[in-house]
C-alpha positions as CSV (number, residue, x, y, z in Angstrom):
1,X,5.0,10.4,-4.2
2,X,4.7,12.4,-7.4
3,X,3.0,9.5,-9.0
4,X,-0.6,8.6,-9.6
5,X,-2.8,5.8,-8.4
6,X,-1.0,3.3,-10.4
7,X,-2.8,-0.4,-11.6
8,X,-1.1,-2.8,-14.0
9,X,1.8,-0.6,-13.9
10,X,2.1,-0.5,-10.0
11,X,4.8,-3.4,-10.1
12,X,6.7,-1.3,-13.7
13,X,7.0,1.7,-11.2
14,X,8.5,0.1,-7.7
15,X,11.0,-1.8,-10.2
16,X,11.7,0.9,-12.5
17,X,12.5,3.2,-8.8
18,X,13.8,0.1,-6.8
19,X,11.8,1.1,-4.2
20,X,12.1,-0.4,-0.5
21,X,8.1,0.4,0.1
22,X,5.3,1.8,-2.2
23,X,2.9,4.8,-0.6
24,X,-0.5,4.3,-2.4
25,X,-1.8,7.9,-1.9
26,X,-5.5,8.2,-2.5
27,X,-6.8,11.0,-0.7
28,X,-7.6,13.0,-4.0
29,X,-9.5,10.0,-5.4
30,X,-13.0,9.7,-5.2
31,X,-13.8,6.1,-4.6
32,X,-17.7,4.9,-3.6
33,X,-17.5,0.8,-4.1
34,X,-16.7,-2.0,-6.1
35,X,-13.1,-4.1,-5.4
36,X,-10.8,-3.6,-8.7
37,X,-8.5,-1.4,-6.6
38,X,-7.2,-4.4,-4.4
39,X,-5.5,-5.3,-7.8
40,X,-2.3,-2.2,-7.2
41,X,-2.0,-3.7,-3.7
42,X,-2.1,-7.8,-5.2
43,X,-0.1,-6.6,-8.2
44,X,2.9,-5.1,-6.3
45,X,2.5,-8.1,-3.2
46,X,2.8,-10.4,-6.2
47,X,5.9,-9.0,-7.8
48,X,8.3,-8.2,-4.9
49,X,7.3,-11.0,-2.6
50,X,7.7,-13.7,-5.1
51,X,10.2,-16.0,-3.8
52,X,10.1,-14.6,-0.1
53,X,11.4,-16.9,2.4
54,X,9.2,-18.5,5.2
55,X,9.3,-15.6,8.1
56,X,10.5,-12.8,5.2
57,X,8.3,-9.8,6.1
58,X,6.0,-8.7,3.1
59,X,7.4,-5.8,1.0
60,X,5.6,-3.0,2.6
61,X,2.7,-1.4,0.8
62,X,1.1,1.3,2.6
63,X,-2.4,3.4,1.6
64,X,-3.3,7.2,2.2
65,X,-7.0,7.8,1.9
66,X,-9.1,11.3,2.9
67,X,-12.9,11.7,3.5
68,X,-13.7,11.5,0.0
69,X,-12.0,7.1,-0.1
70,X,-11.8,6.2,3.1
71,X,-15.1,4.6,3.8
72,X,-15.3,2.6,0.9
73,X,-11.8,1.7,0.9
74,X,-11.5,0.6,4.2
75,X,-14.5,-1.5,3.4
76,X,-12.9,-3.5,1.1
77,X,-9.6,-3.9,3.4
78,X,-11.1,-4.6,7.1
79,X,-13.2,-7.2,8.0
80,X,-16.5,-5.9,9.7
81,X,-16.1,-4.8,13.3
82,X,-12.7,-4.2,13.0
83,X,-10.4,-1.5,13.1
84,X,-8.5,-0.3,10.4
85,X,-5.4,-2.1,9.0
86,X,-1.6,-0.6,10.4
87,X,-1.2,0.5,6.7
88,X,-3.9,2.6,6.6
89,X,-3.2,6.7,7.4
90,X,-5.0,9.9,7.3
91,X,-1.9,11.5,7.5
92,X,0.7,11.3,4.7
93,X,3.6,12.3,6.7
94,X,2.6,9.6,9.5
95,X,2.5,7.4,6.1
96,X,6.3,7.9,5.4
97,X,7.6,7.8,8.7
98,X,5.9,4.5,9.2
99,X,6.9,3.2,5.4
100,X,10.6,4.6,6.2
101,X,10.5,2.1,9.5
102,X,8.6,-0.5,8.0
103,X,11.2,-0.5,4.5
104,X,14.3,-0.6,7.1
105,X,13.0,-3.7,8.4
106,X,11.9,-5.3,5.1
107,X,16.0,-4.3,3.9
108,X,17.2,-5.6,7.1
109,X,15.7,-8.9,6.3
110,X,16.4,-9.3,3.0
């Protein structure tokens, strides 16, 4: 949690930790438009579900955003009319408990 927004590096950090689901915290991040910042979530997808198996839940990747991201983030994420994605929170501590259930079942599986 202590880390920043990450990029490039996103898939460096949840090797270099081993990490059984990444936390993209946002909230302090002031983000208006544009769609570079899909790249952390394609980055990490890219390295630790390479090679999944047919039925293999993703490796979970959850986001955190606040008034000054969420519009514009959630933009970019949810199709029009829609609501928003169950990886989305306001809350950070709703974030974790959901990444802690959503990393059991990515261990259980893999």
């Amino acid at each position: 949690m202590g880390m920043p927004p990450i990029s490039p590096p996103a898939h460096y950090s949840v090797k270099a930790f081993d990490a059984d689901c990444a936390i993209l915290d946002f909230r302090a991040m002031t983000y208006r438009w544009g769609n570079s910042l899909l790249q952390v979530f394609q980055d990490v997808a890219q390295f630790r579900d390479a090679g999944c198996e047919p039925g293999e839940p993703p490796f979970p990747v959850l986001a955190v955003t606040s008034e000054r991201s969420r519009a514009a983030f959630l933009s970019l994420v949810t199709p029009t009319g829609q609501p928003a994605p169950d990886w989305h929170f306001d809350d950070i501590d709703e974030a974790v408990a959901h990444g802690v259930r959503k990393a059991r079942e990515w261990l259980d599986f893999i």
